[in-house]
PDB file of N, CA, C and O in Angstrom, chain B, residues numbered from 101:
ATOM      1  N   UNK B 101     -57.905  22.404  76.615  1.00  0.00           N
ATOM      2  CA  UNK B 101     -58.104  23.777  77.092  1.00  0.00           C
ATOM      3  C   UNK B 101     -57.714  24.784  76.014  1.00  0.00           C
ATOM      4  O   UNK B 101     -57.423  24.532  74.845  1.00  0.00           O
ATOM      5  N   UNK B 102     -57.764  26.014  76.642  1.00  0.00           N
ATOM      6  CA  UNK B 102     -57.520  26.739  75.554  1.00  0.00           C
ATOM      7  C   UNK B 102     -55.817  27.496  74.926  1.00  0.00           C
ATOM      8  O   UNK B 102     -55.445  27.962  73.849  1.00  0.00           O
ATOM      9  N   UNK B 103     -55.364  27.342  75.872  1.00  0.00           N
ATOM     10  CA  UNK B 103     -53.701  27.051  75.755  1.00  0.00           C
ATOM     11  C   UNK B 103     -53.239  25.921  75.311  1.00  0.00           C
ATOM     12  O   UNK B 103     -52.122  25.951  74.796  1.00  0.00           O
ATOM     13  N   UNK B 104     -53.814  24.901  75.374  1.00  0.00           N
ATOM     14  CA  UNK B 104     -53.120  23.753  74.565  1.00  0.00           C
ATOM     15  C   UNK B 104     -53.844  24.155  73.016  1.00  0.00           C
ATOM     16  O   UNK B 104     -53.229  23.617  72.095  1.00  0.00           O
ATOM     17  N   UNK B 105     -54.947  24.938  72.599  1.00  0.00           N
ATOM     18  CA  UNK B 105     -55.302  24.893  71.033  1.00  0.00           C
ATOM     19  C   UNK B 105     -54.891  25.725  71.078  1.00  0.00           C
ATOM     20  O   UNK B 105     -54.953  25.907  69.862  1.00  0.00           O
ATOM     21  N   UNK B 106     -54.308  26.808  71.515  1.00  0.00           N
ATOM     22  CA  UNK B 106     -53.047  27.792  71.122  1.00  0.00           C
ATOM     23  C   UNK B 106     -51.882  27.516  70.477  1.00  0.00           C
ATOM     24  O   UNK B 106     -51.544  27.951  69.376  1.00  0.00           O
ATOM     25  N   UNK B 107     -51.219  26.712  71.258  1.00  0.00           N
ATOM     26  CA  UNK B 107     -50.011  25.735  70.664  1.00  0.00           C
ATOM     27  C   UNK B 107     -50.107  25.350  69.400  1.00  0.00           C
ATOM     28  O   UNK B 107     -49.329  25.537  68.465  1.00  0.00           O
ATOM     29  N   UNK B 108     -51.357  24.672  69.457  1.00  0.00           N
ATOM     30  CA  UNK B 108     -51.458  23.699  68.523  1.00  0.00           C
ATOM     31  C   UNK B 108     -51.530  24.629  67.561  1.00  0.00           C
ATOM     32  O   UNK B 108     -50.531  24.447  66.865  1.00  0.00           O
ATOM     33  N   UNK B 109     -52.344  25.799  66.997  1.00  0.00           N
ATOM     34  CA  UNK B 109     -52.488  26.458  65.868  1.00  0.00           C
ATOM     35  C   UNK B 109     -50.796  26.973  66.012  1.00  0.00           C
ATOM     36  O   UNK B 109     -50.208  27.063  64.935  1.00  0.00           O
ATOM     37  N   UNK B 110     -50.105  27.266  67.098  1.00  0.00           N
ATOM     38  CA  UNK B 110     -48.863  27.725  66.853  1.00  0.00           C
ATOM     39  C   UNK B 110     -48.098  27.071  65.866  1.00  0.00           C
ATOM     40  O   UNK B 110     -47.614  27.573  64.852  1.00  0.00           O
ATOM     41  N   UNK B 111     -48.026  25.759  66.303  1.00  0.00           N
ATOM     42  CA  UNK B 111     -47.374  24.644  65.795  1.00  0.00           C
ATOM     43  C   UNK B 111     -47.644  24.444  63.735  1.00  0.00           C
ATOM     44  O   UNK B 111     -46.909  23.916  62.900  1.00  0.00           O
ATOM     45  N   UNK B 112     -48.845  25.056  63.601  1.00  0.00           N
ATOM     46  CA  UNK B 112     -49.507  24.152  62.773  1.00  0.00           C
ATOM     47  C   UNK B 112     -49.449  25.547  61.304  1.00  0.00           C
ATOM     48  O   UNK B 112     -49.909  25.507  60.163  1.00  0.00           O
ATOM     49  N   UNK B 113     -48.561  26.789  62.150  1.00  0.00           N
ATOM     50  CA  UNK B 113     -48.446  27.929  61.470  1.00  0.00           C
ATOM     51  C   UNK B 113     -46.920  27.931  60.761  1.00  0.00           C
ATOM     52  O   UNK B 113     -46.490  28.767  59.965  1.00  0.00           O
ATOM     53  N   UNK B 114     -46.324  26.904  61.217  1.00  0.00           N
ATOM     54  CA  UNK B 114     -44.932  26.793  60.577  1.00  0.00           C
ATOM     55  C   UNK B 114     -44.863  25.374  59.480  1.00  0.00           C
ATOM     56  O   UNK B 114     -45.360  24.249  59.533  1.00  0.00           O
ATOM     57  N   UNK B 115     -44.181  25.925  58.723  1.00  0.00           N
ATOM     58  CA  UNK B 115     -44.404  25.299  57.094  1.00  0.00           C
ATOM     59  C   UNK B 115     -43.496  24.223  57.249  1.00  0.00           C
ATOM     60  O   UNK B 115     -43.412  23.340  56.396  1.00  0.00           O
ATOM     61  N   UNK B 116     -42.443  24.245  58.835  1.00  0.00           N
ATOM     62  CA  UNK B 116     -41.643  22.954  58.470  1.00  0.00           C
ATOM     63  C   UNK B 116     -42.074  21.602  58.970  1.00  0.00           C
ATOM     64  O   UNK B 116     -41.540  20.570  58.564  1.00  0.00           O
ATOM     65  N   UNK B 117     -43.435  21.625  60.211  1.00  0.00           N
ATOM     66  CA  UNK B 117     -44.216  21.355  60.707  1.00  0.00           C
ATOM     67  C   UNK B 117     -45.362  20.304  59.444  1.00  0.00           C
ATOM     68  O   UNK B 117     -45.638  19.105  59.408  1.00  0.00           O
ATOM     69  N   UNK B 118     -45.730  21.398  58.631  1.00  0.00           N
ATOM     70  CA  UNK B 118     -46.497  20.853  57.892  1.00  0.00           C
ATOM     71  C   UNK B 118     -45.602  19.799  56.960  1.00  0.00           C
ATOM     72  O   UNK B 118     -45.886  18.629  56.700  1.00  0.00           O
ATOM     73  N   UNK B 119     -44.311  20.645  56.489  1.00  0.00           N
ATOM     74  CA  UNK B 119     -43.538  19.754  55.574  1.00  0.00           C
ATOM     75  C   UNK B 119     -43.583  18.161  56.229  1.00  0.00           C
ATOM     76  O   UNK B 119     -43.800  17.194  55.499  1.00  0.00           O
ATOM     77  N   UNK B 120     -43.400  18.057  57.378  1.00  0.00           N
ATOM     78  CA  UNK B 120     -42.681  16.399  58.377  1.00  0.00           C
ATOM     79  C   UNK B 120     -44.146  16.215  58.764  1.00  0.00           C
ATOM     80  O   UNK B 120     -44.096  15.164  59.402  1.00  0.00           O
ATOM     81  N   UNK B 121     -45.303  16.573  58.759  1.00  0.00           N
ATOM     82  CA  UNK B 121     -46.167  15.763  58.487  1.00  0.00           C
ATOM     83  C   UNK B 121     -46.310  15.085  57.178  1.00  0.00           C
ATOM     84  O   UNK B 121     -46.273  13.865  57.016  1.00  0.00           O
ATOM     85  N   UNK B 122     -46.461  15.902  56.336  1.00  0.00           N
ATOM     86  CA  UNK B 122     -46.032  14.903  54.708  1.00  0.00           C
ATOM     87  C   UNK B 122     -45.537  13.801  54.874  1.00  0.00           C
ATOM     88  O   UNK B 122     -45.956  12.669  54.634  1.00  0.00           O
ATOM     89  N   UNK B 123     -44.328  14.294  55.431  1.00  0.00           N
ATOM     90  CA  UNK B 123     -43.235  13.249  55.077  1.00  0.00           C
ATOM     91  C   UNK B 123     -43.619  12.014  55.875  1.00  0.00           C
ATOM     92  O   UNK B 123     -43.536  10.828  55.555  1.00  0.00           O
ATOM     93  N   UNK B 124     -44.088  12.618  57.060  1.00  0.00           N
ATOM     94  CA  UNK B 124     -44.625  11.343  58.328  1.00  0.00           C
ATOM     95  C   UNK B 124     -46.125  10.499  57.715  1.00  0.00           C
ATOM     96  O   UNK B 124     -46.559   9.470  58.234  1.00  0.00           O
ATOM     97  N   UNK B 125     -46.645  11.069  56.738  1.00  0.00           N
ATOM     98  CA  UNK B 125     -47.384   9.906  56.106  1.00  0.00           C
ATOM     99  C   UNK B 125     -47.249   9.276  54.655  1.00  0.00           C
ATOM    100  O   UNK B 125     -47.989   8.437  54.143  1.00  0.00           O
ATOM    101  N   UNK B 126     -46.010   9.945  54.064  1.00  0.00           N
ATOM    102  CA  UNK B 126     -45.500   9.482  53.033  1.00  0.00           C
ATOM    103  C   UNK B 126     -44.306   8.440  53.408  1.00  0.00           C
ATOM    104  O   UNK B 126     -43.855   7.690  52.543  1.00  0.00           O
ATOM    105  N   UNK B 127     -43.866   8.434  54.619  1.00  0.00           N
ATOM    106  CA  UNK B 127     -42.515   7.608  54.556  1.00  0.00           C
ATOM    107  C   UNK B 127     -42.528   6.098  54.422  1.00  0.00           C
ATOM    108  O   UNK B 127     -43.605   5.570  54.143  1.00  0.00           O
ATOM    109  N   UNK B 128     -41.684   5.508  54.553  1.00  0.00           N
ATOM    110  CA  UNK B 128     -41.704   4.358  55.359  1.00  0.00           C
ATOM    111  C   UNK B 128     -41.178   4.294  56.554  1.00  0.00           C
ATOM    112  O   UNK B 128     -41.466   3.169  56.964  1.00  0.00           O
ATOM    113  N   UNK B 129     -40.680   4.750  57.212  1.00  0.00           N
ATOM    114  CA  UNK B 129     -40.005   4.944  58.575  1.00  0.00           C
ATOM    115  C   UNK B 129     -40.754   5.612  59.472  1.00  0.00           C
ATOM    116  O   UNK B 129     -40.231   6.603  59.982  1.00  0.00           O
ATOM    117  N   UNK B 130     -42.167   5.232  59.886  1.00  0.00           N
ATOM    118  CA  UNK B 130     -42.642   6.111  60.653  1.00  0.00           C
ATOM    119  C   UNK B 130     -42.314   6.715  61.886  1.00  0.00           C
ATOM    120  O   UNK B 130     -42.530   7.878  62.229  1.00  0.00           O
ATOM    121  N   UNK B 131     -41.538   5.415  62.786  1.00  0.00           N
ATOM    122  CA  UNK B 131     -40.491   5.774  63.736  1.00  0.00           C
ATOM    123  C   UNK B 131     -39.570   6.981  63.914  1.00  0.00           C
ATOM    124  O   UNK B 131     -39.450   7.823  64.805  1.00  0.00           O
ATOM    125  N   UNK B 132     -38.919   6.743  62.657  1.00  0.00           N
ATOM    126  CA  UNK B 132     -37.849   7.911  62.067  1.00  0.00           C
ATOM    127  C   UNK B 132     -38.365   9.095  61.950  1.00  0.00           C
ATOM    128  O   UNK B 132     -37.753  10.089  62.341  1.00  0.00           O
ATOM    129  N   UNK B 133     -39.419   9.150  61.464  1.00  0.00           N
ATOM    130  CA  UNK B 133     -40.208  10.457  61.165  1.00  0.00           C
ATOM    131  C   UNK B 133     -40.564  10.772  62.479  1.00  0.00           C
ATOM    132  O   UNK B 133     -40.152  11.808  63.001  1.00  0.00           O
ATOM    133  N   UNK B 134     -41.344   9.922  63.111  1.00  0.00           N
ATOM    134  CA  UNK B 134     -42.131  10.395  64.427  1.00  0.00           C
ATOM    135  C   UNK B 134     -40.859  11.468  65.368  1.00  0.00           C
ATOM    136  O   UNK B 134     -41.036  12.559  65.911  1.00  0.00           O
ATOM    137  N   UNK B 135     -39.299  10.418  65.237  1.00  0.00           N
ATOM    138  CA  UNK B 135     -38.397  10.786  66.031  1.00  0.00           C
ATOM    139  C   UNK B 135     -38.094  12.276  65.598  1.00  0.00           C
ATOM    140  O   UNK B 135     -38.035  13.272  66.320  1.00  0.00           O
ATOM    141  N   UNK B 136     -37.933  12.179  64.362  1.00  0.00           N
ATOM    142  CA  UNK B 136     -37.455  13.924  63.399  1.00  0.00           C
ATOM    143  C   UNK B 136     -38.483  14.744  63.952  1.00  0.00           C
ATOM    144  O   UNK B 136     -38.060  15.799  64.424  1.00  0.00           O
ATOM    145  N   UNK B 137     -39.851  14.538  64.035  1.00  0.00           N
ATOM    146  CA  UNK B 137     -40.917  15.625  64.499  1.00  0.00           C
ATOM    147  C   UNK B 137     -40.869  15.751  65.686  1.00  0.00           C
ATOM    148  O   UNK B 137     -41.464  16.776  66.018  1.00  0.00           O
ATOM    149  N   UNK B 138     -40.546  15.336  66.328  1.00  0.00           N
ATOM    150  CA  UNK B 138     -40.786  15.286  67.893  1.00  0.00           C
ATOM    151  C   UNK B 138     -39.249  16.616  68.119  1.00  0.00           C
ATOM    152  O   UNK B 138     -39.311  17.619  68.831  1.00  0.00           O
ATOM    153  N   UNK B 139     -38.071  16.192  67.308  1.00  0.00           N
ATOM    154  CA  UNK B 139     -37.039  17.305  67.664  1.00  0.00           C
ATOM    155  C   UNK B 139     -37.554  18.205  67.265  1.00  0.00           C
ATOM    156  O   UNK B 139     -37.954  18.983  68.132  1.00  0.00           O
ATOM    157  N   UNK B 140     -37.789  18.543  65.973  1.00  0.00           N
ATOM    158  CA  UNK B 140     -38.364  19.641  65.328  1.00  0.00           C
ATOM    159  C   UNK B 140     -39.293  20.575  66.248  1.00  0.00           C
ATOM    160  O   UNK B 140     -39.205  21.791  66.422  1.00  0.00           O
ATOM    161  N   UNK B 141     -40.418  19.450  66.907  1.00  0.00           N
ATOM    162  CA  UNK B 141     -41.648  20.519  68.036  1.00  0.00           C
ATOM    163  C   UNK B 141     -40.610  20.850  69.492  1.00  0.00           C
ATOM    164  O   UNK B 141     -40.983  21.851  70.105  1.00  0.00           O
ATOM    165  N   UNK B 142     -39.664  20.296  69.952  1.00  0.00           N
ATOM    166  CA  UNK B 142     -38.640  20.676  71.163  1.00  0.00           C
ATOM    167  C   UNK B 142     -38.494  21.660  70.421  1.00  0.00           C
ATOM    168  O   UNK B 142     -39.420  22.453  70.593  1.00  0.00           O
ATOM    169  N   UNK B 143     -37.639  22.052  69.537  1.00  0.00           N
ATOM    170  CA  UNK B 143     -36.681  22.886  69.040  1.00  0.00           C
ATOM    171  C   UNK B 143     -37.429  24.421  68.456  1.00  0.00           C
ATOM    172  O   UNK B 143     -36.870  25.517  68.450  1.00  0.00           O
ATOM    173  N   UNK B 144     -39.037  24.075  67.922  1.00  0.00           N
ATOM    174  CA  UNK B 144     -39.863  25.273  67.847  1.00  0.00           C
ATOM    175  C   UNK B 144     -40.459  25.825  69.299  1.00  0.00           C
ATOM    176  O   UNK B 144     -40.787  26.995  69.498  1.00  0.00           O
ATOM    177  N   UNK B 145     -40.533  24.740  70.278  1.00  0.00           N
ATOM    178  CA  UNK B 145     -41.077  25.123  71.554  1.00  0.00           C
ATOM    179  C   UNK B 145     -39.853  26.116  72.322  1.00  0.00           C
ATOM    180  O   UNK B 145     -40.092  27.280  72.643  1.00  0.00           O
ATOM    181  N   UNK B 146     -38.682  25.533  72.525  1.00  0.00           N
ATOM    182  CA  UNK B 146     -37.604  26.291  72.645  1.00  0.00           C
ATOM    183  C   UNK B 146     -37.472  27.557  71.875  1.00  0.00           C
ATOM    184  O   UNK B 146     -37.178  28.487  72.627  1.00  0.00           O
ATOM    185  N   UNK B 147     -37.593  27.910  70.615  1.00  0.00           N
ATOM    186  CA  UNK B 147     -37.100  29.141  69.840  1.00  0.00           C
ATOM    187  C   UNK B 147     -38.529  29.895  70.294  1.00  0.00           C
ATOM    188  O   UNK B 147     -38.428  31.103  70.506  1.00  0.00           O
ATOM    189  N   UNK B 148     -39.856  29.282  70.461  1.00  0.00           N
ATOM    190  CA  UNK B 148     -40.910  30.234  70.530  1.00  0.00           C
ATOM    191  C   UNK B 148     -40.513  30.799  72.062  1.00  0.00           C
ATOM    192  O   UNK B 148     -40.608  32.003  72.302  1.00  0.00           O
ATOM    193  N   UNK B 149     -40.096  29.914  73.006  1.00  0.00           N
ATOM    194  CA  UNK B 149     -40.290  30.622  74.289  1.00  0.00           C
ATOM    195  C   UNK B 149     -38.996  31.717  74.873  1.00  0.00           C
ATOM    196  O   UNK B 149     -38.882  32.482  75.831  1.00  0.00           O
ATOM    197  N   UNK B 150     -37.800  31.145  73.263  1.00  0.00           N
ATOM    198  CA  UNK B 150     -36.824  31.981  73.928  1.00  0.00           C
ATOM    199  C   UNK B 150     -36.828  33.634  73.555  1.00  0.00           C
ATOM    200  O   UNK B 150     -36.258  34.498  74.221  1.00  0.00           O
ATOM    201  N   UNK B 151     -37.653  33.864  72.262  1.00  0.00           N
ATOM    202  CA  UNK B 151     -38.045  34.974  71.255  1.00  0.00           C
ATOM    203  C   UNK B 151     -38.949  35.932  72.631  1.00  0.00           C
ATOM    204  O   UNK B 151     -38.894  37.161  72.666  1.00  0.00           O
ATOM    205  N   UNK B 152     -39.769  35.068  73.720  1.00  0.00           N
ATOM    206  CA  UNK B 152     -40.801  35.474  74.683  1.00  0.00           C
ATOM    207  C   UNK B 152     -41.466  36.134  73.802  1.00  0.00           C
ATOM    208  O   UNK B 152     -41.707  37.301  74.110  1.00  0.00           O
ATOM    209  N   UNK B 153     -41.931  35.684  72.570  1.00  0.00           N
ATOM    210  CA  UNK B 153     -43.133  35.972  72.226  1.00  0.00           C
ATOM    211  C   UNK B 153     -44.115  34.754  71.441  1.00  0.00           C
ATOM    212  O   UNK B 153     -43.609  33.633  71.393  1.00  0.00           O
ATOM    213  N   UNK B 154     -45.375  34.920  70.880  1.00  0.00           N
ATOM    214  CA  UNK B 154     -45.851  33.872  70.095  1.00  0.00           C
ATOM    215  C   UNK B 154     -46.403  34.669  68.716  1.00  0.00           C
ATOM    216  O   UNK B 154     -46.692  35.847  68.508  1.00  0.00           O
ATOM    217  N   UNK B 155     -46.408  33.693  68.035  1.00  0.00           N
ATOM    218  CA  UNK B 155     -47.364  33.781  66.747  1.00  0.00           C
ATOM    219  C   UNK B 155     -48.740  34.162  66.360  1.00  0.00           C
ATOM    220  O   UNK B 155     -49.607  33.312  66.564  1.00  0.00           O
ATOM    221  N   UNK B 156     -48.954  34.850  66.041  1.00  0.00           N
ATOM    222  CA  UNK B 156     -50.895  34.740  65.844  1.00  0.00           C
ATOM    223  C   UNK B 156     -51.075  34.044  65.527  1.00  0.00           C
ATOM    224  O   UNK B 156     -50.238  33.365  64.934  1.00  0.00           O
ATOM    225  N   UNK B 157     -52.040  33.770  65.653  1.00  0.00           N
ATOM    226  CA  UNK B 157     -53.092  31.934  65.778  1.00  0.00           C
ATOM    227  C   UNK B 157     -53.698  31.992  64.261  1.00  0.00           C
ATOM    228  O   UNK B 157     -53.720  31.008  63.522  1.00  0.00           O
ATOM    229  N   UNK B 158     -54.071  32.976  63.988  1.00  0.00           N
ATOM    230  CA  UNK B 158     -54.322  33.642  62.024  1.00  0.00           C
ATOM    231  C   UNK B 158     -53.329  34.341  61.465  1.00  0.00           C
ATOM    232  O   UNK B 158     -53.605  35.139  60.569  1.00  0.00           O
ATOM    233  N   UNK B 159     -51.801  34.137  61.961  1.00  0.00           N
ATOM    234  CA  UNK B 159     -50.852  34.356  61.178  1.00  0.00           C
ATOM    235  C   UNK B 159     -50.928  33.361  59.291  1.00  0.00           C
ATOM    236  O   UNK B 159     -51.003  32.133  59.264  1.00  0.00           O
ATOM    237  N   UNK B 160     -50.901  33.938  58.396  1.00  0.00           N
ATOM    238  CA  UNK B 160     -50.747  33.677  57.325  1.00  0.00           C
ATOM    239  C   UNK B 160     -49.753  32.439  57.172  1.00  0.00           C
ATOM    240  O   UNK B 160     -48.528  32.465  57.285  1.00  0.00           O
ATOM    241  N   UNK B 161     -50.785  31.071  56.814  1.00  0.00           N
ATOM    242  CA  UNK B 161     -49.664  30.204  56.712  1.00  0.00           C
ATOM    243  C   UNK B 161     -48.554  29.848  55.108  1.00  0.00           C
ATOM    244  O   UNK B 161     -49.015  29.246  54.138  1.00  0.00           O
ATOM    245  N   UNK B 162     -47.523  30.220  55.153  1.00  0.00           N
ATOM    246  CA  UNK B 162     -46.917  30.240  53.469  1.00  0.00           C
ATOM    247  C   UNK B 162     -46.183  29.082  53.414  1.00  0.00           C
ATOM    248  O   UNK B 162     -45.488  28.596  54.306  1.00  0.00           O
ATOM    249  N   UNK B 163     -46.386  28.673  52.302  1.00  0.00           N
ATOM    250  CA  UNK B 163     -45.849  27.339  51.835  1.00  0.00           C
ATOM    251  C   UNK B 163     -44.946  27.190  50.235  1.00  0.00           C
ATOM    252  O   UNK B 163     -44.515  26.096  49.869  1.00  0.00           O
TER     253      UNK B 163
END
């Protein structure tokens, strides 16, 4: 739907996001990684909803 590709560009607008994907196909621990990203998306889902606001979906992604 269209709230879940909301998220998703939300998600996909933060550089630490992109960083632990790297890492999640560079590692060897994919487990480990999977586990690190999974806190990381709690912990952006939490800070986005506690701010009560969101990101633009064409917010400028910087790296």
């Amino acid at each position: 739907s269209m709230c879940n590709n909301n998220f998703y560009f939300l998600f996909l607008s933060h550089k630490i996001i992109k960083i632990v994907i790297v890492v999640l196909h560079l590692t060897c621990f994919p487990i480990i990684s999977s586990f690190l990203f999974f806190i990381i998306l709690i912990f952006l889902i939490f800070q986005e909803f506690s701010e009560n606001k969101f990101l633009p979906i064409m917010d400028p992604i910087i790296i």
